[in-house]
Backbone as a chain_set.jsonl record, in Angstrom:
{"seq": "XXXXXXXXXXXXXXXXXXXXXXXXXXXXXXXXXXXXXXXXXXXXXXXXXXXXXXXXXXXXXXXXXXXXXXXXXXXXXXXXXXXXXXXXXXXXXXXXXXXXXXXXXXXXXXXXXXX", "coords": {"N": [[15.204, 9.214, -26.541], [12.821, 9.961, -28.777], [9.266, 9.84, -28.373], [5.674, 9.174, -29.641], [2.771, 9.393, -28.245], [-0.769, 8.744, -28.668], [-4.183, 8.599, -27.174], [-7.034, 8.467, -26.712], [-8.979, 7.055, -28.212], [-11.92, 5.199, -29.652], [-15.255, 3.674, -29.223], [-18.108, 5.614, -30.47], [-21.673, 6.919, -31.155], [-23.221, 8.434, -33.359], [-23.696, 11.84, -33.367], [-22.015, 11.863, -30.745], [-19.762, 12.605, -28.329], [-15.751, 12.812, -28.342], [-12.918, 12.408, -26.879], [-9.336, 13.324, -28.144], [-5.918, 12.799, -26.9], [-2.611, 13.809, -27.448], [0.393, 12.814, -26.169], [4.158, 13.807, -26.139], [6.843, 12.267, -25.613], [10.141, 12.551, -23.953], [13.454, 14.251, -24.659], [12.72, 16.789, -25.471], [12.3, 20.114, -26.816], [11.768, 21.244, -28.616], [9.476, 21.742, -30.301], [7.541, 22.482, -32.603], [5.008, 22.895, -34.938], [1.631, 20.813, -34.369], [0.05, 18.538, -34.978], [-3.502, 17.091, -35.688], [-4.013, 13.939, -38.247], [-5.797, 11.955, -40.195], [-7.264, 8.299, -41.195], [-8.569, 6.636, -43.181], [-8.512, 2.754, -44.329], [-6.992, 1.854, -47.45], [-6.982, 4.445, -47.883], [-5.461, 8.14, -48.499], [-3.517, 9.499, -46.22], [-4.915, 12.39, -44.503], [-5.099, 15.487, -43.469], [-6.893, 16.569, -40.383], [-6.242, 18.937, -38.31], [-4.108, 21.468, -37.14], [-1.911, 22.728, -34.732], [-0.324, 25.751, -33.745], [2.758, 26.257, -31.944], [2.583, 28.974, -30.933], [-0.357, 28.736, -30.774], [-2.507, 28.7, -32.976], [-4.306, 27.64, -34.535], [-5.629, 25.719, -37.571], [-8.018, 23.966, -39.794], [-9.585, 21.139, -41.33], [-12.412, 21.513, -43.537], [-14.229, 19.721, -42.916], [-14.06, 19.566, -40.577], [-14.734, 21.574, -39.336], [-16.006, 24.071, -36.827], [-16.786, 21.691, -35.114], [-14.787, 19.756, -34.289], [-12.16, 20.69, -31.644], [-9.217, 21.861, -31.338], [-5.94, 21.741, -29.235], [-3.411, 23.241, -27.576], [-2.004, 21.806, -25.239], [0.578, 21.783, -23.264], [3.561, 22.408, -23.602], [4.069, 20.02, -24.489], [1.863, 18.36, -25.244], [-0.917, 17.703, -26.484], [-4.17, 18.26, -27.872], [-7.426, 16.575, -28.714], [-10.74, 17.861, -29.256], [-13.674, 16.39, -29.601], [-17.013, 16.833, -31.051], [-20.471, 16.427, -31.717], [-19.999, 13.883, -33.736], [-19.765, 12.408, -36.725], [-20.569, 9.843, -38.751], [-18.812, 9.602, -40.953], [-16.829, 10.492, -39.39], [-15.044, 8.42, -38.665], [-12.063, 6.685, -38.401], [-8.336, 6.042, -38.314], [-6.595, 8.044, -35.794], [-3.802, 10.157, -36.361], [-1.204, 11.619, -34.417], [1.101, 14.112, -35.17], [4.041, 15.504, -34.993], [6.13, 18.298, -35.362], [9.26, 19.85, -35.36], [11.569, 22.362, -34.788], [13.793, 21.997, -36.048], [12.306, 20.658, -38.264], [12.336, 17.96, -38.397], [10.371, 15.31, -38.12], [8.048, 13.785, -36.278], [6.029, 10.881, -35.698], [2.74, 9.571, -34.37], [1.472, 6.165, -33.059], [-1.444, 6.016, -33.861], [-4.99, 6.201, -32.917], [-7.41, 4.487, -33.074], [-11.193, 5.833, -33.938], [-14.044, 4.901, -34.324], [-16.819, 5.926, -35.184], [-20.405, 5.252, -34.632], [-23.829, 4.808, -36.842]], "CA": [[14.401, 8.743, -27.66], [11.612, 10.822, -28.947], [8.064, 8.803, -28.917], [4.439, 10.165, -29.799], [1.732, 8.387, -28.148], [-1.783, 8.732, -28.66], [-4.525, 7.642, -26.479], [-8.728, 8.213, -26.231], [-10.134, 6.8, -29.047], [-13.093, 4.704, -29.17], [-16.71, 3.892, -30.375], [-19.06, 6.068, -30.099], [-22.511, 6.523, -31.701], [-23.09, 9.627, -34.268], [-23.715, 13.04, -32.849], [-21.37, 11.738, -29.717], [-18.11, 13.173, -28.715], [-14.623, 12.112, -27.639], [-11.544, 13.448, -26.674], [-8.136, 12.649, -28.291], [-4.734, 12.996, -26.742], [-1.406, 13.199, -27.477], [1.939, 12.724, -25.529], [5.053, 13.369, -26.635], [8.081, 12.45, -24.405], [11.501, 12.401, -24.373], [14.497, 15.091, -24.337], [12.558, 17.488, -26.941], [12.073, 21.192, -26.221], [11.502, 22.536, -29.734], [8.213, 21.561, -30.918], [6.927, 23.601, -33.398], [3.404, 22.702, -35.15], [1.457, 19.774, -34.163], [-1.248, 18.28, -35.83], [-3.993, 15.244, -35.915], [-4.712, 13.669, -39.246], [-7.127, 10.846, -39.963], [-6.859, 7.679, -42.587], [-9.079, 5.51, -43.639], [-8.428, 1.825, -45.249], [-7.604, 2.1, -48.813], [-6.788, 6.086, -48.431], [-4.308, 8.704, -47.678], [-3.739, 10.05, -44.259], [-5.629, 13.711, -44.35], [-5.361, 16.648, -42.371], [-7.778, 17.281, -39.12], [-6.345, 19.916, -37.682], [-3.044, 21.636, -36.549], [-1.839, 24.084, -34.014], [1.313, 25.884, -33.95], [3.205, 26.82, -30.585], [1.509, 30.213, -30.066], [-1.648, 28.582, -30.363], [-2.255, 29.036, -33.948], [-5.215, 26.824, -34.766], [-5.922, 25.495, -38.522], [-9.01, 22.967, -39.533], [-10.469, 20.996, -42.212], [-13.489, 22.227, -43.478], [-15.077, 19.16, -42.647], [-14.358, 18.953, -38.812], [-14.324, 22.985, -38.824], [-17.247, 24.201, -35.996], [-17.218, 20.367, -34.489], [-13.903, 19.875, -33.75], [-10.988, 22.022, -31.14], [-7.868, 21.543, -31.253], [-5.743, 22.419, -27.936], [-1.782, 22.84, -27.271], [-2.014, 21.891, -23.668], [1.474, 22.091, -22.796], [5.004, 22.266, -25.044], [4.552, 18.807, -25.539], [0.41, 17.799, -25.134], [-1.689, 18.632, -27.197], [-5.484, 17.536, -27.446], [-8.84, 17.034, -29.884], [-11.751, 17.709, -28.408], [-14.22, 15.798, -31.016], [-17.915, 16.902, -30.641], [-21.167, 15.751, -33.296], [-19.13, 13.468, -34.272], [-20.565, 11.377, -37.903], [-19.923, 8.09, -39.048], [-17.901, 9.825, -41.911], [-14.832, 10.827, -38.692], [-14.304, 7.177, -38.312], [-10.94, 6.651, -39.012], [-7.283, 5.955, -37.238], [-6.607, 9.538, -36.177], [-2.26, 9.955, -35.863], [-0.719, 13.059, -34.037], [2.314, 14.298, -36.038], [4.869, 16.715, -34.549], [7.074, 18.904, -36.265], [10.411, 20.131, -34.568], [12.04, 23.924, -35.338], [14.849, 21.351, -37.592], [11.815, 20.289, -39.546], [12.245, 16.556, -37.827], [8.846, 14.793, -37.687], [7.781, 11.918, -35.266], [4.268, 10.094, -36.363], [2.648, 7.795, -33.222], [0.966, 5.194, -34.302], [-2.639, 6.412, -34.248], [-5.903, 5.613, -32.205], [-9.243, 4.333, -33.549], [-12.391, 6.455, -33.761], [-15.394, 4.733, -34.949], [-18.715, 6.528, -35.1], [-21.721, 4.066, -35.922], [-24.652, 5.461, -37.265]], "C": [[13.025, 9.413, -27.597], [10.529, 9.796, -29.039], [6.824, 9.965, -28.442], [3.354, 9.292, -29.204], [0.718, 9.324, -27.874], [-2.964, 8.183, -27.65], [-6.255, 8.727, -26.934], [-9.727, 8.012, -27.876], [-11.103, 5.691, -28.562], [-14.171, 4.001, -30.219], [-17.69, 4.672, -29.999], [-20.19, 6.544, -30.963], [-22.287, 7.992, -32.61], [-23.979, 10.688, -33.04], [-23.087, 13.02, -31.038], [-20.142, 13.018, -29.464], [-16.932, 12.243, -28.287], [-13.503, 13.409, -27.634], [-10.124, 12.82, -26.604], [-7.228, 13.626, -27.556], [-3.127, 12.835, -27.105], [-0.43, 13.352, -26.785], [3.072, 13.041, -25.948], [6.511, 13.688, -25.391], [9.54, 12.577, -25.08], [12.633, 13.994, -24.595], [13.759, 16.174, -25.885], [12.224, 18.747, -26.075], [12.003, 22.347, -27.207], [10.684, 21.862, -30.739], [7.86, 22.776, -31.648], [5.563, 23.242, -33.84], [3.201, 21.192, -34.806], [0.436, 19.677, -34.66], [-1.926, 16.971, -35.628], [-4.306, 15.001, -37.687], [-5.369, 12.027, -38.923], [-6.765, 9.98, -41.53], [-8.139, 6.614, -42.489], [-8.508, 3.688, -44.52], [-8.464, 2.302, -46.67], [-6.785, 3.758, -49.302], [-6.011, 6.429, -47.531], [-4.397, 9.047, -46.557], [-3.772, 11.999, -44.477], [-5.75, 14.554, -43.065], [-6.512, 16.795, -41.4], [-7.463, 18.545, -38.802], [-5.014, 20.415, -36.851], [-3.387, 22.416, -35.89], [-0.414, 24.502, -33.868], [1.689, 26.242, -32.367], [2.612, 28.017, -30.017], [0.042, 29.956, -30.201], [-2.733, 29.175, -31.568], [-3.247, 27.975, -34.812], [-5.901, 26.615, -36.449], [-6.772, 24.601, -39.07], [-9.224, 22.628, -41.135], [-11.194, 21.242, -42.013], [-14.127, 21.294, -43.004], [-15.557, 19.042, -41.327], [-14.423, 20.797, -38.627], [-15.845, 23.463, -38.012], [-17.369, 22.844, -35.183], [-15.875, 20.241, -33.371], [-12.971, 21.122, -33.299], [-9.818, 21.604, -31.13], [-7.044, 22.428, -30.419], [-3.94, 22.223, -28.102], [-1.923, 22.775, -25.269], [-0.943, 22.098, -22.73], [1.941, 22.631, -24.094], [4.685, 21.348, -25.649], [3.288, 17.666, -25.433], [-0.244, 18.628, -25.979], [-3.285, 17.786, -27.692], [-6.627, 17.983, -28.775], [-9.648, 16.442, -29.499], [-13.249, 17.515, -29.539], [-15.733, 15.986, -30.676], [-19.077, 16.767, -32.257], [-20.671, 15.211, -33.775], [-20.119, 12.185, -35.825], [-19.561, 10.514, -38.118], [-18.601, 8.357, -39.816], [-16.119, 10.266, -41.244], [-14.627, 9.694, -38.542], [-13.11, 7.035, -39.231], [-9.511, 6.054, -38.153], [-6.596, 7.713, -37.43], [-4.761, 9.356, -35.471], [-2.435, 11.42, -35.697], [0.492, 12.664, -35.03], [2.657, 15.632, -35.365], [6.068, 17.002, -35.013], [8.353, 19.771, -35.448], [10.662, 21.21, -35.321], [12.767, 23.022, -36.658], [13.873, 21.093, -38.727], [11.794, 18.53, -39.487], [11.317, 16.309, -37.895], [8.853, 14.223, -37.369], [5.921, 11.902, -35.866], [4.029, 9.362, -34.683], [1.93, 6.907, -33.995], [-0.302, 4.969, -34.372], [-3.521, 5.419, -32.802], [-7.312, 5.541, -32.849], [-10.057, 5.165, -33.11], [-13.275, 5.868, -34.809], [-16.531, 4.91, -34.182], [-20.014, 5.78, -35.846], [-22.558, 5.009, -35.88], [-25.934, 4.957, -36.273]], "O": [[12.273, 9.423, -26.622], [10.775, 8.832, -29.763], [6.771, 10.9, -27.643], [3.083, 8.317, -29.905], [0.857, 10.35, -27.208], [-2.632, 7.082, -27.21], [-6.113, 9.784, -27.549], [-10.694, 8.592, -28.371], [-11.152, 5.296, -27.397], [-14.09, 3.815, -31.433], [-18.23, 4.299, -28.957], [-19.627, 6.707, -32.046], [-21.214, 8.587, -32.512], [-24.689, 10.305, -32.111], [-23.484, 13.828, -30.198], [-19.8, 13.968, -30.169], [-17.12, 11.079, -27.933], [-13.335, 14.552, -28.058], [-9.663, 12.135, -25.691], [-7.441, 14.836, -27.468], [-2.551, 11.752, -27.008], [-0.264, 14.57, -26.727], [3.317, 11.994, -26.547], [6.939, 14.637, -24.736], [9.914, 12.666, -26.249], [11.869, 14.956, -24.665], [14.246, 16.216, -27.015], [11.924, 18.638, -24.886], [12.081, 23.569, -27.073], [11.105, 21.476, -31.829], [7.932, 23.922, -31.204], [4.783, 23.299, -32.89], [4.123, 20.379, -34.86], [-0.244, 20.683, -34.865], [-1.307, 15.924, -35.436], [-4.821, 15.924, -38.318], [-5.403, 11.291, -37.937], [-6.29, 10.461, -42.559], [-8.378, 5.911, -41.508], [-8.022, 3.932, -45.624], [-9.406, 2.912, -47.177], [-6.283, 4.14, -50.359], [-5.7, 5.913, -46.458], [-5.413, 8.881, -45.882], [-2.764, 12.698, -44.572], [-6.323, 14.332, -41.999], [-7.362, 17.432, -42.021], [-8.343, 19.389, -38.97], [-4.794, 19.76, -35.833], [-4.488, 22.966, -35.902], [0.53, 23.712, -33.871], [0.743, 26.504, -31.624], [2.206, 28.105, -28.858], [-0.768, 30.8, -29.816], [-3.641, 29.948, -31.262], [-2.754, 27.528, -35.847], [-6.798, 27.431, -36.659], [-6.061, 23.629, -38.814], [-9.106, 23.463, -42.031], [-11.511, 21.432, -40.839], [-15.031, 21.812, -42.349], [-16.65, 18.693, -40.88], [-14.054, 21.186, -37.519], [-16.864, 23.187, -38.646], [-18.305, 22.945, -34.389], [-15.851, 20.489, -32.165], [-12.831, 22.163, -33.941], [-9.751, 20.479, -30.634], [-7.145, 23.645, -30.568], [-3.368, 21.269, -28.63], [-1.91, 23.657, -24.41], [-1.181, 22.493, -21.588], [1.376, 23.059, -25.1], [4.749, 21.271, -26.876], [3.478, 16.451, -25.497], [-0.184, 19.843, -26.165], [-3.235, 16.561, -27.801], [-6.739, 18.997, -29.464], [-9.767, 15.233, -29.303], [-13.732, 18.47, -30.148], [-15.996, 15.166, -29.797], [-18.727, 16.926, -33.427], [-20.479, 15.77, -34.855], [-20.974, 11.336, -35.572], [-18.361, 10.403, -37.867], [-17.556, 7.739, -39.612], [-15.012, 10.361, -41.773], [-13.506, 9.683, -38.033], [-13.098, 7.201, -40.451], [-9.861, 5.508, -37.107], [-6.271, 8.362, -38.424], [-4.458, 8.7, -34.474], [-3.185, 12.214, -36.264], [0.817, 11.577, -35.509], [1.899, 16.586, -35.192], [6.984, 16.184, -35.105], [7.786, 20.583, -34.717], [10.159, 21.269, -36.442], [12.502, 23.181, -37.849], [14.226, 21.201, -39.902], [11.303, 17.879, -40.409], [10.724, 17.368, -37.687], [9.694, 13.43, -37.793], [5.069, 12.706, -36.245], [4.892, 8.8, -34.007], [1.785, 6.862, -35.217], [-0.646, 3.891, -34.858], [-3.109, 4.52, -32.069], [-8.103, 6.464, -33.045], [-9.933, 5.467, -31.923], [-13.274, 6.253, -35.978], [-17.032, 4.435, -33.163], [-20.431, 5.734, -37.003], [-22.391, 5.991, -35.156], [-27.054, 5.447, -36.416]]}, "num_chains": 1, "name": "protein.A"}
């Protein structure tokens, strides 16, 4: 059984940082792009920032220069969140995409940035 877990969110004040992680276990060995997005209450769940297997790095403009986005293994992969404004508070989900085109979601980790 495939599962995605998330882990280092937080609170932290504006121009802080943090550093998200994700996990993904289980009998998988054909990851293809992975990505964080971010949702607010109310609104859709928006792109942060993918990376593809060769390391293939893509950004919103908003987090683009702030945020990195890392493939740390096959099946880790990391966002390294720096200046961070009130406006990244959000629940940020990894999403991983398999060669079939399969997707697993986890089920996100809080980031709120007070002002």
């Amino acid at each position: 059984q495939v599962q995605v877990v998330e882990s280092g969110g937080g609170l932290v004040q504006a121009g802080g940082s943090l550093r998200l992680s994700c996990v993904v276990s289980g009998s998988i060995f054909d990851l293809g792009v992975m990505g964080w997005y971010r949702q607010v209450p109310g609104n859709q769940r928006d792109l942060v920032a993918t990376i593809t297997g060769g390391g293939l790095a893509n950004y919103a403009d908003s987090v683009q220069g702030r945020f990195t986005i890392s493939r740390d293994s096959a099946n880790t992969m990391s966002l390294q969140m720096n200046s961070l404004k009130p406006e990244d508070t959000g629940v940020y989900y990894c999403k991983v995409v398999r060669f079939t085109g399969v997707t697993y979601w986890g089920k996100g980790t809080l980031v709120t940035v007070s002002s």
